[in-house]
N, C-alpha and C positions, 0 to 999 in steps of 0.2 A: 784756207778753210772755206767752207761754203755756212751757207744759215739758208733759214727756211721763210717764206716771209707772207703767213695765210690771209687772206682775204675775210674783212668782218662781213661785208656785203655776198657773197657768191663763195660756195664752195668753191676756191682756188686756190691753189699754195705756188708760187714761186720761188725759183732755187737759183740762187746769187751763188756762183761759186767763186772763187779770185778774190774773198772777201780776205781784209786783214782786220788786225786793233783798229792800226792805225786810222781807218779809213771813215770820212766826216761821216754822218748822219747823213748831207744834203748830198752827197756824190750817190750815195746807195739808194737813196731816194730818185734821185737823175736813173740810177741803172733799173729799178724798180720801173719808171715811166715807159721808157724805153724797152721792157719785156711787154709792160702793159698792152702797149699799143700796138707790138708787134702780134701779139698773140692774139688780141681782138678778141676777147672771151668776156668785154663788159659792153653793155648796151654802148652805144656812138655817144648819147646823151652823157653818161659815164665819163667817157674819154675824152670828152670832148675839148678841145684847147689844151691837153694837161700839162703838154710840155710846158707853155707859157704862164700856167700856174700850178708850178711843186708845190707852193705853199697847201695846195687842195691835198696833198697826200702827209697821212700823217701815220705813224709807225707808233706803235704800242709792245712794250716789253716789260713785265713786270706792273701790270697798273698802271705806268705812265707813258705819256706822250714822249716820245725822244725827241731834243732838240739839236737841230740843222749844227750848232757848233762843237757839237762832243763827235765823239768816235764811239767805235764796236765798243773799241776796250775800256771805254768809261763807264759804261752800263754793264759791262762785265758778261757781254752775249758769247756764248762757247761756239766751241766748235759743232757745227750740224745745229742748231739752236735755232728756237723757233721762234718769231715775230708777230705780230700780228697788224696790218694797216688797214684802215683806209681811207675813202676819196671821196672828200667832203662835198658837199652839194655845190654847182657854181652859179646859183642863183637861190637868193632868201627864200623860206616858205610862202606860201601864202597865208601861213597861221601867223610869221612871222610879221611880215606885210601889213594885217589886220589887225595886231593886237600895236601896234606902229602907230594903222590908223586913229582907233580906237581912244589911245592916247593923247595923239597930235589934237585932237577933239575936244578934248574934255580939256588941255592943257593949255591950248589957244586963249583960253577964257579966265585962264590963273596968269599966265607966264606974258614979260613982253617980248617983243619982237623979237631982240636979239637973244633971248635965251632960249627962243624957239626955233630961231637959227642955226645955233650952234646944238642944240639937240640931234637935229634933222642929218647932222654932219657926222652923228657919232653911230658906230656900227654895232647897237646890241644887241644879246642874242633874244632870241623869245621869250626866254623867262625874264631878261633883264628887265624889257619893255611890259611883262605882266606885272611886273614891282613897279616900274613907274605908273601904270596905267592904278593901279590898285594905292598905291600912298597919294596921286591924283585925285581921285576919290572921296579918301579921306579928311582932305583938307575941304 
């Protein structure tokens, strides 16, 4: 069977044919890469390293995220059936960055050492760090 697999970023659609059920998430993703980059129809900054990180490509079907250890046939994706991915950023914002800073700031002056450490370690997203920065705040 084939599936269709649009791009959220750039009018582009991709066509995976030789697809089965059976076939992982993370393989289709690998085939997905490898159209990607052949076809060169996303800026270089886009592409850039992709191979080395699938994790940056993400498939949406139904509302959600598909996960690397299911198959076609777990999500129940038909035949000719459309997808939708894409290709997460490979470097934080700088909103992200700043509201990071922003935090680390305010938080150097509540928190000790090592729990400013272990913060510093942990990857979250923008909004997570505007909760921390904002319950910061409030204490």
């Amino acid at each position: 069977m084939q599936i269709f697999l649009k791009s959220i970023h750039e009018n582009y659609t991709v066509t995976l044919l030789e697809i089965s059920e059976e076939d992982f998430i993370k393989e289709i993703i690998e085939r997905l890469a490898t159209k990607i980059i052949e076809k060169n129809v996303f800026p270089k900054k886009v592409v850039n390293n992709l191979k080395n990180n699938l994790q940056r490509i993400k498939i949406i079907f139904a509302g959600k995220v598909l996960e690397d250890g299911k198959t076609i046939g777990f999500y129940d994706i038909q035949k000719e059936g459309t997808v939708n991915f894409l290709i997460m950023p490979l470097q934080s914002s700088k909103l992200e960055v700043s509201a990071k800073e922003k935090a680390a700031k305010i938080l150097r002056k509540k928190l000790t050492n090592s729990e400013l450490k272990f913060l510093k370690k942990q990857t979250f997203t923008t909004k997570e760090w505007e909760k921390i920065l904002e319950s910061a705040l409030k204490q």
